[in-house]
N, C-alpha and C positions, 0 to 999 in steps of 0.2 A: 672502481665501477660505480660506488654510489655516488665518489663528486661529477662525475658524467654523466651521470643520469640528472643528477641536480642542474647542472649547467646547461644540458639539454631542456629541463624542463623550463629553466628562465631565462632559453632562447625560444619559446614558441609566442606567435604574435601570428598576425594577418597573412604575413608572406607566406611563412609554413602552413596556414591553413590554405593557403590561394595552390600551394602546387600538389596538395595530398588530395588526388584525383580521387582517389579509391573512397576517400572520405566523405567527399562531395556527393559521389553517389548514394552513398549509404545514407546521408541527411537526407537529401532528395527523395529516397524511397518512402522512411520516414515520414516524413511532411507527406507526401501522396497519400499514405496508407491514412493516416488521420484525419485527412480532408475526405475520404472515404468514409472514416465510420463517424464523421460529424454530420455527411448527408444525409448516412444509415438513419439518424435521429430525428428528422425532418420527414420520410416515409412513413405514414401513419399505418394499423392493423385495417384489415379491409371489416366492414359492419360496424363501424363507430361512430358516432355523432358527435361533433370535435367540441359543438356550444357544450351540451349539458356534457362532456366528459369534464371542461374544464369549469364546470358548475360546481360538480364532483371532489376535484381534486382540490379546489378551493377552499373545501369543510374537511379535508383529509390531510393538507399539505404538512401540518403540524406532527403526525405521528408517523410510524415507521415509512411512510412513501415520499417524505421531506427528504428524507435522508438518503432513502435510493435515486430518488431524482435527481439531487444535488452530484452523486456518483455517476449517473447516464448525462450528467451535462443537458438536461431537461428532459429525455427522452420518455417519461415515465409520465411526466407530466403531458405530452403530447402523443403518448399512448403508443409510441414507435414500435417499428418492428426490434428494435435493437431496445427495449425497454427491458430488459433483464440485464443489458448489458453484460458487464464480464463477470458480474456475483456470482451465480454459480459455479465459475470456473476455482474464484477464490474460496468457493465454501469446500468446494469437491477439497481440494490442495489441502485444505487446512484438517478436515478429516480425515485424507491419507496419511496426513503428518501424526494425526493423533494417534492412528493404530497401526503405525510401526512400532510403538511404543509398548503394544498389548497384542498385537498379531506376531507369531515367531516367522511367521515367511513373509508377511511383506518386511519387518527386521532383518532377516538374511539376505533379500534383493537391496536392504539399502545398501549394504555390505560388500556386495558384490560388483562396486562401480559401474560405467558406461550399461552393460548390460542391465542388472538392474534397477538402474534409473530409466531407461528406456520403458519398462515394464512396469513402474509406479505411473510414470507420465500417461501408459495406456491405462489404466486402472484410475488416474484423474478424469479422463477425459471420458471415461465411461461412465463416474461419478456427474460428472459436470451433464451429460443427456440426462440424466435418471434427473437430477435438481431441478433441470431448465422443466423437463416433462411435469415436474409436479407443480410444479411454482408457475409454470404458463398455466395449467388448467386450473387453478386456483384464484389468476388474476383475469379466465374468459369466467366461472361462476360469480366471480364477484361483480365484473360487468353487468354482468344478465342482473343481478340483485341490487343495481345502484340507481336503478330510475330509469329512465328511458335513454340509457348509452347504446345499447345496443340496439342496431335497427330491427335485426332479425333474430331474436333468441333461438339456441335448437342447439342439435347433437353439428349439425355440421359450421358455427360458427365454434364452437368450442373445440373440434379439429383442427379448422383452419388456425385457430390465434394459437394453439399449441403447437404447431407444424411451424407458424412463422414466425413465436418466439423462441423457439426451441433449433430451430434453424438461424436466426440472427446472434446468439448465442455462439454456436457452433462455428458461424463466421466469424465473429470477432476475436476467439481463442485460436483460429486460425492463423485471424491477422494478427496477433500478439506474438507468436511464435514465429511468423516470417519479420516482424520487425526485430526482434529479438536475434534473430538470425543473418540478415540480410540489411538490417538498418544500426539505428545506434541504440544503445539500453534499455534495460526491460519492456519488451512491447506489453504485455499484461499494464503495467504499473502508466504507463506512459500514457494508454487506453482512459484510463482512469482520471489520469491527470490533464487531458483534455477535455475529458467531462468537464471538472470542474473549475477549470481555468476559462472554457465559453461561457461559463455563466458567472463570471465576476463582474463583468461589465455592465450586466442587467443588477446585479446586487447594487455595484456602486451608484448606479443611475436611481436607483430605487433611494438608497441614504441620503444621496446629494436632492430628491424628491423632497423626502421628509424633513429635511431643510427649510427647503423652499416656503413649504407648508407649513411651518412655524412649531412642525410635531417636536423635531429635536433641532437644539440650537448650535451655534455655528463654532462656537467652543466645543463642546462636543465633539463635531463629525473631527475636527481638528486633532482632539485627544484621538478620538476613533485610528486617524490614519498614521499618527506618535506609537499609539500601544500597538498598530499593526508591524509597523519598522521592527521596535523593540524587539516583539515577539517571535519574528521573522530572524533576527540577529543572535535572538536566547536559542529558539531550534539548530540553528546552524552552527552554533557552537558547542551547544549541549550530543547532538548528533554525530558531530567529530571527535567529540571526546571517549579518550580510552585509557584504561587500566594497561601497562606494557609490563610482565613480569619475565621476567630475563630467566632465559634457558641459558643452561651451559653445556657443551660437548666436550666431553675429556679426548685428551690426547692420548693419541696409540703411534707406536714404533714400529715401521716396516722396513727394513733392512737397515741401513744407515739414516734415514727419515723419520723424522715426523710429523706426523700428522693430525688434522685435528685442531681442537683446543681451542675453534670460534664458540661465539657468543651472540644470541640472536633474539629476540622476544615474541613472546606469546599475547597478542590483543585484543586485550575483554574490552567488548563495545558498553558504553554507559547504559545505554536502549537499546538491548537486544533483541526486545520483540517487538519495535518499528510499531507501528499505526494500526498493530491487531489491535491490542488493549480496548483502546475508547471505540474503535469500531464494534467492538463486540457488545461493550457497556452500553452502550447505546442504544442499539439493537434492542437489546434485552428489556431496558426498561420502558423503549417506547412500543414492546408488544402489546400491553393494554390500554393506551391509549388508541392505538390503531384498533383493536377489538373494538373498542368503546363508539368510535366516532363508524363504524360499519352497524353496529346493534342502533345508531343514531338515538342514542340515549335510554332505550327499550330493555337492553339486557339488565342481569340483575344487580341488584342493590350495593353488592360488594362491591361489582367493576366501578362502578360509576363512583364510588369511593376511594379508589384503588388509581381512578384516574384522577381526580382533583387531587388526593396526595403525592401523585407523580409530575401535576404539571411543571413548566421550565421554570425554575425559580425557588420553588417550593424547598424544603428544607432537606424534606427524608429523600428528594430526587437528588438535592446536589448529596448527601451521605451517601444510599446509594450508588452513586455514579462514581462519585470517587471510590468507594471501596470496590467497584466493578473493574473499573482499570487497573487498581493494587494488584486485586486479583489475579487478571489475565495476564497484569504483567512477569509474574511469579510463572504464573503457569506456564506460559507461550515459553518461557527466558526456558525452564526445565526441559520442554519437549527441545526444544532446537539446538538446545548447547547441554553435552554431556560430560562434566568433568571428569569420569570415569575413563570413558573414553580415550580422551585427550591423552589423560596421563599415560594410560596404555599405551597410549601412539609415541608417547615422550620417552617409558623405559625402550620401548620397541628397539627406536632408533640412537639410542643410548643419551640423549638429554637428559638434564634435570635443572630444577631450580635450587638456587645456591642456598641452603641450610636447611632444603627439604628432602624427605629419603622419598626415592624413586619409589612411585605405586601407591598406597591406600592414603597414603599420608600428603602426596601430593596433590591426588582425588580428591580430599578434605579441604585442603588449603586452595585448590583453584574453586573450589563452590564457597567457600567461606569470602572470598575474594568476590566472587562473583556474586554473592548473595548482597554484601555491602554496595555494590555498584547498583543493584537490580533497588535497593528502598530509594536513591538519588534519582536514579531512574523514574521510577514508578512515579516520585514525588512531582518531577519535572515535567511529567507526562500531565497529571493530576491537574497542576496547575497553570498549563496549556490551555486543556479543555475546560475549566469550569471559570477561568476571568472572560471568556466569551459567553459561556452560558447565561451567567447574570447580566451582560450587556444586552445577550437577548430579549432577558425576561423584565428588564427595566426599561429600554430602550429601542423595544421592535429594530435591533439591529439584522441585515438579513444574515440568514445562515454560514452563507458562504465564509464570513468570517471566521468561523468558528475554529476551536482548535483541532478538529479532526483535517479537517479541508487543509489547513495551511502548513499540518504536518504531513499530510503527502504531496503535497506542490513543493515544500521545502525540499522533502527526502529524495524526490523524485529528478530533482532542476539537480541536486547535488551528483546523484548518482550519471545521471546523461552527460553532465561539464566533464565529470572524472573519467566516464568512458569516450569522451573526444579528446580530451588532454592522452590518453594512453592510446591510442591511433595517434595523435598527432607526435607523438612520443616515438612510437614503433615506427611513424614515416622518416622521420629526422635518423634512427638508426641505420635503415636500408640506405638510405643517402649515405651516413659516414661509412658501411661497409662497402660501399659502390666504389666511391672516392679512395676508399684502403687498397682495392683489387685494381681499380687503375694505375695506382703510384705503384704497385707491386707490379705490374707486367712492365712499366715504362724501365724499371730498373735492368 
């Protein structure tokens, strides 16, 4: 079975994607849905005044609303209706994840398959109104208090921007879920990776700018688009890479048979917790400079302290930032992947790994396992995001480059190829069983 699926796999090409109809559709949905919510981003909030919003965001782009703009694929910047984009969907998700961990009933819906996953998802997505609600009313008060953005300050512009961020939201976790359904790979992630693949194009025009203008030289942008390849080639192999610790299944004897007695593996991912990490790190340390650049230098003495020791560049921002990603990545690796678990699942069904005793001892050795992979991990992550960071902070490189951006474009391009290769996998199947039940009646 597996040299037929191999052989299968290194007969797909153009033909077998020209006749997998079924495919074609699902790309096409795809592609629609995201020229959708690229226009979503070009729709601006009604009562906004576009010159000074973008007066605004010009003294702000550096702190915590660089980095969500960079994720709405500019929308944040043009003050969209779709300017929250899908973050609260992701923050809801990631808080549900956190307290299955410490809640005993959302832990027993996790348990409880199809059913209670139906019921976490509704309890996301109830997560995700309450986020969008507080986070849109938060970004109509800060309007009002940013200069003359708003045309009309009052109770009823502060409804309306929370009605139609809170509802633009709602749409796009919609559409994530009918892509996700109806089209090809993760619609959530996909969402995201459109964001930030629209605005490459304005990044590179901006580099290839500063060129021009004698700011950075032509060796440079050179190295620039070297260490992007590079880094692009270190993700996609670091990202594939996995730990395989071989289960074994004993053989058992049923009348004159036996049976049994395969051999198969268990696949510890090197990055188990994907592109939380530095999105989280991130976040975190650019909430005082975002404070800072809203008080426009007025608040108190500490912040303003708090923020030149954090700016990009600075020493204790790359220590901290690195130790933020170690962090999460420990952290995230634990919530999501339970060696306990597993093991359990491995005596369950009578596996084991060859020279470890089924149960507490194997719990041990798959986190001991896992623990070693998670510091490679964490390290490889680390030094993703901070060889762009200093390129920023020496070299006004734009963001886009950076290593959060080109680990989900990487992670993301990986995941959609693998789920067309596996449709175009399942088409070439139905064909040879088409072909088998023909030759079988002609007989």
């Amino acid at each position: 079975m597996a040299s037929a699926a191999e052989q299968l796999a290194a007969n797909l090409n153009f033909s077998a994607f020209a006749k997998a109809e079924e495919l074609k559709k699902r790309l096409w949905f795809t592609l629609g849905a995201l020229i959708i919510y690229r226009l979503g981003t070009y729709i601006p909030l009604p009562g906004i005044d576009p010159a000074a919003l973008a007066q605004v965001f010009q003294q702000q782009q550096s702190g915590l609303l660089g980095v969500f703009n960079m994720f709405s694929g500019g929308a944040v910047g043009r003050m969209a209706i779709f300017a929250l984009t899908i973050m609260p969907y992701i923050s809801a998700s990631i808080i549900i994840q956190l307290m299955t961990t410490v809640s005993p009933h959302l832990a027993q819906l996790k348990k409880e398959g199809e059913q209670g996953r139906k019921q976490i998802t509704q309890y996301t997505r109830y997560g995700t109104v309450l986020l969008a609600t507080m986070q849109g009313y938060g970004i109509a008060v800060g309007l009002e208090g940013a200069g003359n953005v708003v045309l009309d300050p009052g109770l009823f512009f502060r409804a309306s921007t929370v009605i139609t961020l809170v509802g633009g939201t709602v749409f796009l976790m919609w559409l994530g879920e009918q892509i996700t359904a109806r089209g090809v790979g993760n619609g959530i992630s996909l969402i995201i990776f459109a964001g930030i693949v629209a605005e490459l194009p304005a990044a590179l025009v901006g580099t290839l700018e500063l060129g021009r203008e004698g700011a950075i030289s032509t060796a440079l942008i050179l190295f620039l688009l070297v260490m992007v390849v590079g880094v692009i080639a270190a993700i996609v192999f670091m990202e594939r890479a996995q730990r395989r610790l071989i289960v074994q299944y004993p053989k058992r004897q049923v009348g004159m048979k036996i049976y049994g007695g395969d051999s198969s593996h268990l696949p510890l991912k090197l990055n188990t917790a994907g592109v939380i990490p530095p999105i989280f790190a991130s976040s975190i340390l650019l909430l005082p400079i975002t404070l800072a650049n809203f008080t426009q230098g007025q608040g108190p003495g500490w912040l303003n302290t708090v923020t030149a020791l954090l700016g990009h560049g600075q020493p204790l921002y790359m220590a901290l930032y690195a130790a933020g990603i170690i962090f999460f990545c420990f952290f995230y690796t634990a919530i999501v992947f339970n060696p306990e678990d597993t093991a359990e699942n491995l005596r369950k069904y009578g596996g084991f790994i060859p020279g470890i005793r089924p149960g507490k001892r194997t719990a041990e050795y798959i986190d001991y396992v896992l623990t070693r992979l998670t510091v490679v991990g964490a390290g490889y992550i680390t030094l993703v995001c901070l060889l762009p960071e200093i390129l920023i902070s020496q070299y006004s490189v734009p963001f886009y480059f950076g290593g959060t951006s080109l680990l989900i474009v990487v992670s993301v391009t990986m995941d959609t190829v693998a789920q067309i290769q596996s449709h175009l996998l399942a088409h070439q199947y139905e064909g040879l069983i088409k072909k088998s039940k023909l030759r079988g009646s002609r007989r």
